[in-house]
N, C-alpha and C positions, 0 to 999 in steps of 0.2 A: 504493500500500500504506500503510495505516493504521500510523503511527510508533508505537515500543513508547515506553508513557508514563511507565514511570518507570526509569530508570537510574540504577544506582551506577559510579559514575567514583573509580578507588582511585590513590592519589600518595599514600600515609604515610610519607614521610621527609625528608627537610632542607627547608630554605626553595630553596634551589637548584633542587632536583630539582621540589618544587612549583610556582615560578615558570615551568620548562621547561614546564609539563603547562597552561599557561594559553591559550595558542594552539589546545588539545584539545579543552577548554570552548567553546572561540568556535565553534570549527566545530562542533560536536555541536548547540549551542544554535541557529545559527545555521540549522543543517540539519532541525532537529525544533524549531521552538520553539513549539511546543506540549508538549512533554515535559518530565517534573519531572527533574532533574538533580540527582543528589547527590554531595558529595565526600567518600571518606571519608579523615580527615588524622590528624594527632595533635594534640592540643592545643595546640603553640606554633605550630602553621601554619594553625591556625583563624581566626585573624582574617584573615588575608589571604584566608582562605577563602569568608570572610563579606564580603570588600571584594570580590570575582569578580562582575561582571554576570553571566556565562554561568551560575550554578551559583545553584541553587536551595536546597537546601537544605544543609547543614553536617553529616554523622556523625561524632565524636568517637572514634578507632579508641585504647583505653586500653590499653594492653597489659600484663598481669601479668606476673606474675613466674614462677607456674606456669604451665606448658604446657599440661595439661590445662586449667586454669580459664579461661587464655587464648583457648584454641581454643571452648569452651563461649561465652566471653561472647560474643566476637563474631560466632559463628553465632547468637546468639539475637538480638543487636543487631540485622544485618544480617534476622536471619528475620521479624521482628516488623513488618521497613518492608515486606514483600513487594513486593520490587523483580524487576521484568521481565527483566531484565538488568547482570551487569556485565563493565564492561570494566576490567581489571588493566593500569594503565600501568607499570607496575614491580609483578610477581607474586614472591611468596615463598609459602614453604609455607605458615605459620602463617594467612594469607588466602585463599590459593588452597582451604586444609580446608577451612574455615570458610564461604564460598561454595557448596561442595559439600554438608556438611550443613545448612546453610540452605535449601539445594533451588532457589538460583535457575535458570532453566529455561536459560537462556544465558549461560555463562560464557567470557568472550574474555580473550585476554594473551599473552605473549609465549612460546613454546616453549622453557622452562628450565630445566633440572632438575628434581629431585623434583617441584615443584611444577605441573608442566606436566599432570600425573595425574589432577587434581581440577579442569580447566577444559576445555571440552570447544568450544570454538572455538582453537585455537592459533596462531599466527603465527612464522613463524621470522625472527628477526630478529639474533641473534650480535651482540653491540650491541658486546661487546666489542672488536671486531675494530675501531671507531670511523669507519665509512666514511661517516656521515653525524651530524647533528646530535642532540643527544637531543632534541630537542622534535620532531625529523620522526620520528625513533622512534615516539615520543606519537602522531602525528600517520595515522603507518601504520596504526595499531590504530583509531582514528575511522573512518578511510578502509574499510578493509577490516571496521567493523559496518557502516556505510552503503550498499555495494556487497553484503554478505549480505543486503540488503532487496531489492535488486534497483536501485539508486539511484544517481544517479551521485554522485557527490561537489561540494557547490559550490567557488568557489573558497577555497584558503586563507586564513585572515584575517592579516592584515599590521599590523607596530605601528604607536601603541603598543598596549599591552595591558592597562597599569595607567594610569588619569587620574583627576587630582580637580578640580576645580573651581579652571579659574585666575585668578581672581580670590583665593581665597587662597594658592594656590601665591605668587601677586605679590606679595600681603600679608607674605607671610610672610617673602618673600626681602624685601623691602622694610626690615621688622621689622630682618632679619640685620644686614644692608648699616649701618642704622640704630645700631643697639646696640655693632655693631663696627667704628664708623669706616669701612669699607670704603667706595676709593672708587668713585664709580660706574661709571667706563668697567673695573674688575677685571674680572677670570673668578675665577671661585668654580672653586676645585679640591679635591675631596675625597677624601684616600688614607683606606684602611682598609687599615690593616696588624697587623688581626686574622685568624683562620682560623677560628673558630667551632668551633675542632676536628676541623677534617676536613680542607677544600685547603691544600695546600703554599703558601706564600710568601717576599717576600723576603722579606732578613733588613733588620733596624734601620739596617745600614749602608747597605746599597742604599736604600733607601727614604730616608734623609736624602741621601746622594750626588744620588738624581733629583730631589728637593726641590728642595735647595740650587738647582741647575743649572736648574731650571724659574722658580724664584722669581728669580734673580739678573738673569736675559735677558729677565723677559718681566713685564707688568703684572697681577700675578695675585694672590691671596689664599688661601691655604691652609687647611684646616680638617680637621683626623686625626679621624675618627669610630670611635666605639668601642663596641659593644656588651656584652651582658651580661658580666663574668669579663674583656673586654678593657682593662679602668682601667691597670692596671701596663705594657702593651705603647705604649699610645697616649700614653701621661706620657714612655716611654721612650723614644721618637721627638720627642715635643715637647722632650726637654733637646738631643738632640743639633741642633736648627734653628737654632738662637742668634739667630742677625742676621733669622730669617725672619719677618715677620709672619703670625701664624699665631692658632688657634684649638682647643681640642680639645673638642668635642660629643659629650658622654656620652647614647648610645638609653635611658633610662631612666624614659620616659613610654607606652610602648608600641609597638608596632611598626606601626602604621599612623602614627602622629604620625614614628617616623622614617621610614619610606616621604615622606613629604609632606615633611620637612627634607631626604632624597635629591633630591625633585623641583626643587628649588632651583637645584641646582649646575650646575655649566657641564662641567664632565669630572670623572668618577670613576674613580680609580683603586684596583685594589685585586690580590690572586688572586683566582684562581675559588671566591668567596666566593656565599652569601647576598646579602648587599647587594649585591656585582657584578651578580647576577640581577636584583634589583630595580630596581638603572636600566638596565639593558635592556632591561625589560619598561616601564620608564618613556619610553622612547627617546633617553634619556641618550646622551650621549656617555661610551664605555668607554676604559680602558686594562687589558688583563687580562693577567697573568703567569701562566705554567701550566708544569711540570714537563713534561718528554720524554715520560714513560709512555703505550701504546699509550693506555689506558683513560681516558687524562684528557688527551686534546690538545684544542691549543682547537677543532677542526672539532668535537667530540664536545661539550662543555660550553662550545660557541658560544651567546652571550646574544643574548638576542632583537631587537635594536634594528636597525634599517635598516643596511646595507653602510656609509654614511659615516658612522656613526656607533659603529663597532665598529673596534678596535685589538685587536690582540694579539701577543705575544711567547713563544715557549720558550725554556723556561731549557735548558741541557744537564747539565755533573757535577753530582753532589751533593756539596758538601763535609759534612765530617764533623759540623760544626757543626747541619747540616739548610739550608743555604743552597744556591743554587744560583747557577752563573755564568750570568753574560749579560752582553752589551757594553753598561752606561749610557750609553755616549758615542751610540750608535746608537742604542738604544731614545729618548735626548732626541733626538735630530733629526729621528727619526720621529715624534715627537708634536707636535713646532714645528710641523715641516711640514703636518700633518696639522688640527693643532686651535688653533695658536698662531700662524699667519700672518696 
């Protein structure tokens, strides 16, 4: 059966959630690549959009402020590409309309509310319940377009997912290593003890506490990275290090230049962040800290990167503060043993 040749593939929300939807890409591309593939993103997830082998082309999902205007723009956006099909990796109403009066002929996503009305492939998937990974989520919905062809599914593609060219990755850790003393036999360790706004993290003290304890026992190099709005959190972590050799690298060249400063490091720690996603889909070595909540454990916002190369820990109370306990004395010896032996 002659593959449908042009598809819209929809992920418009955080870098997270877009990172999760990149193993969707591989196999779709990989399974029709013959087909134009488009993403539709928001504008701060465009570039990485545009850094995707599997994806062809980039739609710009702009969303006003009115609802009506809203729903209008992007049924005409979307109508204007006359696309064959798309598939809703994460469906909401405002897209799911917008699909429907565009008239695309096949409309696939996940069975969710309101929005379930206006797509006329459905898949029931209750993500909330957290029984599997959100990119095998992603992953269902691929599956089950390509078995509606009659087709079997190839195999899943396996990381990494995001690569640049290492030759400058070397370069560039080189450069690092270079400019900041750092000597050669360290491990480059990277916390982000930012949230971007969204996932739960430690607090300032844990995060110096596991520092401290990392840096004191073992031959390593630190460097707190901090993206846009993060400057005050990542200054605020660097006073408390004192004795640590350390560094604080401000993302403020774009977000594929820090993709590629990610690519560098030896272990990234952070929460279930944006950048956590990204070296996972890098095949970085993770440390990820995640809140108890059904909707957010780490089986459910598991990053992409191979079994040995993935950590994770649940915090359990919330103190009042917004911090959460967990045993540092345990989470370090799990990561010695792990990444530091």
């Amino acid at each position: 059966m002659k593959s449908t040749k042009k598809i819209l593939v929809i992920r418009n929300d955080k870098i997270g959630d877009f990172m999760l939807a990149w193993p969707s890409f591989a196999l779709l591309k990989r399974q029709y690549p013959e087909a134009e593939i488009t993403a539709l993103v928001p504008r701060y997830t465009a570039p990485l959009a545009e850094q995707c082998e599997w994806i062809d082309k980039v739609l710009i999902d702009n969303k006003q402020t009115s609802f009506i205007k809203d729903i209008l723009n992007l049924s005409k956006l979307i109508r204007i590409n006359n696309y064959d099909v798309s598939i809703s990796l994460f469906s909401e109403f405002r897209t799911a309309i917008s699909l429907w009066l565009a008239q695309v002929s096949i409309r696939i996503g996940p069975a969710t509310k309101l929005a379930q009305v206006f797509l006329n492939k459905r898949v029931r998937q209750k993500r909330s319940r957290s029984v599997k990974p959100e990119y095998e989520y992603n992953l269902d919905l691929i599956e089950y377009y390509i078995k509606s062809n009659g087709e079997i599914p190839i195999a899943r593609p396996q990381p990494p997912f995001l690569t640049f060219d290492k030759l400058e990755i070397t370069s560039l850790k080189n450069q690092f290593i270079s400019t900041f003393s750092v000597p050669g036999n360290s491990k480059l360790i990277f916390i982000h003890p930012g949230t971007g706004g969204s996932a739960i993290n430690l607090s300032i003290e844990q995060y110096a506490k596991l520092v401290t304890d990392i840096a004191e026992r073992n031959n390593v190099y630190i460097v707190i990275t901090a993206g846009p709005g993060e400057q005050a959190i990542a200054e605020e972590l660097s006073a408390q290090l004192r004795d640590v050799k350390h560094h604080i690298h401000y993302s403020n060249t774009g977000l594929i230049d820090f993709c590629k400063f990610i690519g560098i490091c030896d272990i990234f720690i952070s929460g279930s962040t944006g950048p956590l996603h990204i070296a996972g889909a890098l095949d970085i070595c993770t440390v990820a800290f995640y809140p108890s909540k059904r909707s957010a454990t780490p089986l459910r916002w598991q990053t992409l990167n191979c079994t040995q190369h993935r950590l994770a820990f649940t915090t359990e109370n919330e103190h009042s503060d917004g911090s959460y306990q967990i045993d540092l004395n345990s989470a370090y010896t799990l990561i010695a043993e792990k990444y530091l032996g």
